[in-house]
N, C-alpha and C positions, 0 to 999 in steps of 0.2 A: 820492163814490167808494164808499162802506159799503153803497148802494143796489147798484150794479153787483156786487161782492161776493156778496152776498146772493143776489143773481137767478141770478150764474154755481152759485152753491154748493145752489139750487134746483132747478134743470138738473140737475146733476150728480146729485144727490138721485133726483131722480125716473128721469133713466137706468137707474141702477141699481136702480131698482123696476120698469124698464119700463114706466113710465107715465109722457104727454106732457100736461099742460098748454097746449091751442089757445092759451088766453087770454096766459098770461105768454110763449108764446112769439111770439104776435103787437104786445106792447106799442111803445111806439113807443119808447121810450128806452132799455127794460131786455132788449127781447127777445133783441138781437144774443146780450147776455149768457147768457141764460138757453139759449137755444139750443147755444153755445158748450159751458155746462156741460153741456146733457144729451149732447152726443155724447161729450164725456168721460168720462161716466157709462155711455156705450152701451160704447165701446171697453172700458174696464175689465172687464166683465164678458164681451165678448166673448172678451179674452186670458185670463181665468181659466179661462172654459171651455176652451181652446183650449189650457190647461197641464191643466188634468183631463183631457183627450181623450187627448194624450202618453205621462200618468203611466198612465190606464189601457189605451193599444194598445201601453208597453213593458212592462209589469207592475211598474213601479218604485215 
């Protein structure tokens, strides 16, 4: 279970750097995982943006 972990929290990682890993996201056991993370990583970053857009078209 630590490996799955790992892979999702690798995913996640790189979402949030904007950078994909082909390799670990094609793996045959860990990818689901690792994929899972990175969109987790993609959304994050997309709703952050998406509250500094807000903050700055209310001027709040």
């Amino acid at each position: 279970m630590d490996d799955e972990f790992e892979a999702y929290e690798a995913g996640r990682q790189d979402g949030l750097d904007g950078r994909r890993d082909a390799a670990r996201a094609g793996h045959a056991a860990l990818g689901r995982d690792y994929r899972i993370g990175f969109i987790d990583g993609r959304l994050e970053v997309y709703r952050l943006l998406a509250d500094v857009r807000k903050i700055v078209e209310n001027g709040e």
